[in-house]
C-alpha positions as CSV (number, residue, x, y, z in Angstrom):
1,X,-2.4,4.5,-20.2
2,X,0.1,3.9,-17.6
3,X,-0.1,0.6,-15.3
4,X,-0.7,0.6,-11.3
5,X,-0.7,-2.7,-9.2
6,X,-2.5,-1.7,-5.9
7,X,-1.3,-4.9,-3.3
8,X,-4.2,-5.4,-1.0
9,X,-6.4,-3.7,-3.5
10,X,-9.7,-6.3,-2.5
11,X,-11.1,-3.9,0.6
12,X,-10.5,-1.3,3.0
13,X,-8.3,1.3,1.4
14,X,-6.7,-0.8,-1.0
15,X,-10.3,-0.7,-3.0
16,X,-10.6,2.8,-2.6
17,X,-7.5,3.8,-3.9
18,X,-8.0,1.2,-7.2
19,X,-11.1,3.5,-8.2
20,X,-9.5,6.3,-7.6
21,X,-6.2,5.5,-9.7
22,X,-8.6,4.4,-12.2
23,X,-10.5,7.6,-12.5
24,X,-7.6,9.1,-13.0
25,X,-7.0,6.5,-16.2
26,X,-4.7,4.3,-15.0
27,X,-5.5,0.5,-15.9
28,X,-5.1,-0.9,-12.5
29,X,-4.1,-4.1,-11.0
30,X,-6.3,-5.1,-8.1
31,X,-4.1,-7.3,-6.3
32,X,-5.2,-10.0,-3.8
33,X,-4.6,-13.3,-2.0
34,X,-8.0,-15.5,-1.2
35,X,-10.5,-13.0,-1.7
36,X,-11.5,-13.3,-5.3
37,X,-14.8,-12.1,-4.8
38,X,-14.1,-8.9,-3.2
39,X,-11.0,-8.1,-6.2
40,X,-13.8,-8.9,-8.9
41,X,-16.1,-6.9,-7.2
42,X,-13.6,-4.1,-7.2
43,X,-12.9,-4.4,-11.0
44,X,-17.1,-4.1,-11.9
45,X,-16.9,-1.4,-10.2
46,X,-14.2,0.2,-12.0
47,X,-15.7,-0.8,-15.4
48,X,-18.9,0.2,-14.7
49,X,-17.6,3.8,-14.3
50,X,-15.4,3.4,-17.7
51,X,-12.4,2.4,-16.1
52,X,-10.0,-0.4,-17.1
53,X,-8.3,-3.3,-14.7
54,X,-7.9,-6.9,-14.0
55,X,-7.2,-9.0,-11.0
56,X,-4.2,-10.2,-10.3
57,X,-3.2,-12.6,-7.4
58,X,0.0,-13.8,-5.5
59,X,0.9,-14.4,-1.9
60,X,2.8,-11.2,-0.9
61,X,4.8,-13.4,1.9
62,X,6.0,-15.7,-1.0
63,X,8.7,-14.7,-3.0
64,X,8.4,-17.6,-5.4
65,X,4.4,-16.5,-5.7
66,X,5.4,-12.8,-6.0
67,X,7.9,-13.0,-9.2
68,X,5.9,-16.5,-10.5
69,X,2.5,-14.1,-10.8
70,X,4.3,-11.0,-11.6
71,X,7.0,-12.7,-14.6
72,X,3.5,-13.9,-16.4
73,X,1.9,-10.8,-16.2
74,X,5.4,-9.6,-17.7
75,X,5.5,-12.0,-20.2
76,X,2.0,-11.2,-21.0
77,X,2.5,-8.0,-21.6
78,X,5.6,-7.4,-23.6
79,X,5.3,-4.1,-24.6
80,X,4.2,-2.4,-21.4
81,X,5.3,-2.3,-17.5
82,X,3.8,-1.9,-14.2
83,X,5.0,2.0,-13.6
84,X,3.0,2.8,-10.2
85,X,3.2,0.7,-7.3
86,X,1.6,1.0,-4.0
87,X,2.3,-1.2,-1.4
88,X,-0.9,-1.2,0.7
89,X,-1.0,-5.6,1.4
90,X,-0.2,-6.2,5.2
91,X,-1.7,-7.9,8.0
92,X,-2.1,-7.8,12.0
93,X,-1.4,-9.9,14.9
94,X,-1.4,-8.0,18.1
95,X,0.0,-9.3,21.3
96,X,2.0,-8.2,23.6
97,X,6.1,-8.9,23.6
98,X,5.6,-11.0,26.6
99,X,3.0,-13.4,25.0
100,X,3.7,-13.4,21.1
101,X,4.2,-16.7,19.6
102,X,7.4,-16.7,16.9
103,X,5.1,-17.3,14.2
104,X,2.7,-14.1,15.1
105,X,6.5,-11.9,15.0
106,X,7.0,-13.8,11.5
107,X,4.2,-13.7,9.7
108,X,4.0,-9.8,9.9
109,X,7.0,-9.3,9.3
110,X,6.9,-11.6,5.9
111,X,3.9,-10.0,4.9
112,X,4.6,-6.5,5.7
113,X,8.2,-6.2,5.2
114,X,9.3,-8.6,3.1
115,X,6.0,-8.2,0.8
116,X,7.1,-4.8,0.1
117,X,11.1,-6.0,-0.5
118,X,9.7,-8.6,-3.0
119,X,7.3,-6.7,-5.1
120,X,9.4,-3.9,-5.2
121,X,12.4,-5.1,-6.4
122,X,10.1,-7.0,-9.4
123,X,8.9,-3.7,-10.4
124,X,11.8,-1.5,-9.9
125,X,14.0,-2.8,-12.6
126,X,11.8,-1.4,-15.5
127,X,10.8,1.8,-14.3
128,X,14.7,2.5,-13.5
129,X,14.4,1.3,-17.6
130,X,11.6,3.7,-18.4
131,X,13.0,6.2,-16.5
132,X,10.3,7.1,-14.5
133,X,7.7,5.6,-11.8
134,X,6.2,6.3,-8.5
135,X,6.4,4.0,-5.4
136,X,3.6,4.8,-2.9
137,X,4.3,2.5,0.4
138,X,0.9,2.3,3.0
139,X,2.0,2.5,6.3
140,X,0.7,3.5,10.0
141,X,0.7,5.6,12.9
142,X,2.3,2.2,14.6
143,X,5.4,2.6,12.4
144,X,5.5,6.3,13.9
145,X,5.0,6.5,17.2
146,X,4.8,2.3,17.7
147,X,2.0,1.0,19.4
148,X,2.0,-1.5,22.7
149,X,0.4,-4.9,21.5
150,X,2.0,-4.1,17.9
151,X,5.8,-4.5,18.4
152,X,5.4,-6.6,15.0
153,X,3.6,-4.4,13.0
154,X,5.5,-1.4,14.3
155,X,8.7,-2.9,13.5
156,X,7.3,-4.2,10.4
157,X,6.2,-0.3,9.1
158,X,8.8,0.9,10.8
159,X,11.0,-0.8,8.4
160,X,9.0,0.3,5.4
161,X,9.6,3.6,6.4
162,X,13.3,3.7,6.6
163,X,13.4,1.9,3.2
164,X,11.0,4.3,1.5
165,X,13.8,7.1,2.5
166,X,16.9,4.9,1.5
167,X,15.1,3.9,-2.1
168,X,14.1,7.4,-2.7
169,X,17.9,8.4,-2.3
170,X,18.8,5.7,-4.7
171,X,16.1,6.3,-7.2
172,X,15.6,9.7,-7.4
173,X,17.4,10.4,-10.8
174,X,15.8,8.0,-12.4
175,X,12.8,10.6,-12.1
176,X,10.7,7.8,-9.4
177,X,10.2,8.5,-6.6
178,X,9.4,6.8,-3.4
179,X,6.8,7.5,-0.1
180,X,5.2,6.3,2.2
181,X,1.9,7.5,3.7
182,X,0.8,6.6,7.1
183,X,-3.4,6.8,8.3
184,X,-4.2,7.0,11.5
185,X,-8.0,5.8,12.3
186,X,-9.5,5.3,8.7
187,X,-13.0,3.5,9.1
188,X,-12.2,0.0,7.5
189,X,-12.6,-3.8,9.1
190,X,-9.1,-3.4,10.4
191,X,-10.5,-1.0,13.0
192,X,-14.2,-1.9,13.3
193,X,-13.9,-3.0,16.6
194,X,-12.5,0.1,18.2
195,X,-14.6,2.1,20.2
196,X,-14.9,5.3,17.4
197,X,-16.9,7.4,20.0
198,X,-14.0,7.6,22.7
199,X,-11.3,7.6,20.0
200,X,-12.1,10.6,18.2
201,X,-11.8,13.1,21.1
202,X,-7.9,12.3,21.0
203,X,-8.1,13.4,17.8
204,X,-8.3,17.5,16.8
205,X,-10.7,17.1,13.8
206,X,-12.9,14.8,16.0
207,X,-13.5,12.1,14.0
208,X,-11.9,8.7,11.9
209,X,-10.7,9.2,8.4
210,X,-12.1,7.4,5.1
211,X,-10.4,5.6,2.6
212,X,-11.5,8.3,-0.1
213,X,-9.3,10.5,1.6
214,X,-6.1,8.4,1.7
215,X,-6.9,7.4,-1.9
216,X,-6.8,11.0,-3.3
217,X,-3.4,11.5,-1.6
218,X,-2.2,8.2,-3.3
219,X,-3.8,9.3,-6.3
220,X,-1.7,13.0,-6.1
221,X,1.4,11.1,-5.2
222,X,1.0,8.7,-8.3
223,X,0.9,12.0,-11.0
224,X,3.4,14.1,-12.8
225,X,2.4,17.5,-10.0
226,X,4.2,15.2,-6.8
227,X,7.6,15.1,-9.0
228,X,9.8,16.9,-6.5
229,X,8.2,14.7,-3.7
230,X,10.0,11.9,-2.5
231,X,11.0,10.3,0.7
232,X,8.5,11.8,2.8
233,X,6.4,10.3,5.2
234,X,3.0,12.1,4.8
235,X,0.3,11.8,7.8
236,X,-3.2,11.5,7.1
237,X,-4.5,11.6,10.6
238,X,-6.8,14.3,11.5
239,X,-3.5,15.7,13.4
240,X,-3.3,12.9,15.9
241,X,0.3,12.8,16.5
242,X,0.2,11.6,20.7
């Protein structure tokens, strides 16, 4: 049974791509931060359907938290590795340029970008050992096409973009490979707010996305059949691209 650590796997899409890595029979590592409740909620979910799992938590803006949490979990388990990662933690704070505090620009970017930096470079040693390993990085239509009030979380996906391609060059015959997938409107809290009725005529299928639907993608880019996939950027959108 191989290992996946789902970041952000408490809610939204992180939770439905944890049950579906777990149907699939991976023993998965719901990652989270403060929301116990929702991770263990997550996990009786997976074991009531079979599955196996446990919780695992750390500060993804904290290195020292990131390789503290993760070197146990090592140590813990000395015959086995973590061989599918997917980087789905991040958070939001919109503004505009004009208006956004320092700590609103750093905080995103810690979170976001240097979130995925640490708990990459934790993982990537062994499967580079193992010789073999998937990397699946969440992104967003922001990091595409940016978004005004989100010059921190473009930049911030942005950047996880560009290193998704660099890693995948680097990593590639190693047999792991390395992309990034980026959702559009996929109903979760993030977007609860947004007026869905006005939003889906800009969008050709004419409706938001659900997290089922960006889990089975992670799900086919975790597997053997998405071995001569890597470096891509891969839309789930409902062909919203303007």
């Amino acid at each position: 049974m191989k290992n996946a650590l789902v970041t952000g796997g408490s809610g939204g899409i992180g939770k439905a791509v944890c049950l579906q890595l777990a149907r699939s029979s991976f023993h998965v590592l719901i990652h989270y931060n403060s929301n116990k409740k929702s991770a263990d909620e997550v996990l009786s979910l997976i074991e009531s359907e079979g599955g196996k799992g446990e919780t695992i938590r750390f500060d993804v803006s904290s290195k020292k938290a990131i390789e503290s949490a993760l070197g146990k979990w090592k140590n813990d388990n000395n015959d086995n590795h973590i061989s599918v990662l997917v980087n789905n933690a991040g958070i939001s704070k919109d503004n505009l340029m004009i208006w956004m505090e320092e700590g609103e620009w750093n905080s995103v970017i810690n979170t976001n970008l240097n979130g995925f930096f640490h708990v990459t470079k934790s993982l990537l040693k062994d499967m580079i050992i193992n010789k073999w390993g998937r990397i699946i990085n969440i992104v967003s239509l922001s990091g595409l096409k940016g978004l005004p009030g989100q010059t921190n979380y473009s930049a911030a996906k942005a950047g996880i973009i560009g290193a998704s391609k660099a890693l995948a060059q680097e990593v590639g015959k190693k047999k792991i490979t390395v992309n990034a997938i980026a959702p559009g409107y996929i109903k979760t809290e993030m977007i609860k707010n947004l007026d869905e009725k006005q939003l889906k005529t800009l969008i050709p299928v004419n409706r938001f996305g659900n997290t089922e639907e960006v889990a089975h993608l992670v799900d086919f880019l975790a597997g053997d059949n998405s071995s001569y996939i890597t470096g891509e950027v891969i839309n789930i959108n409902g062909g919203l691209y303007t």
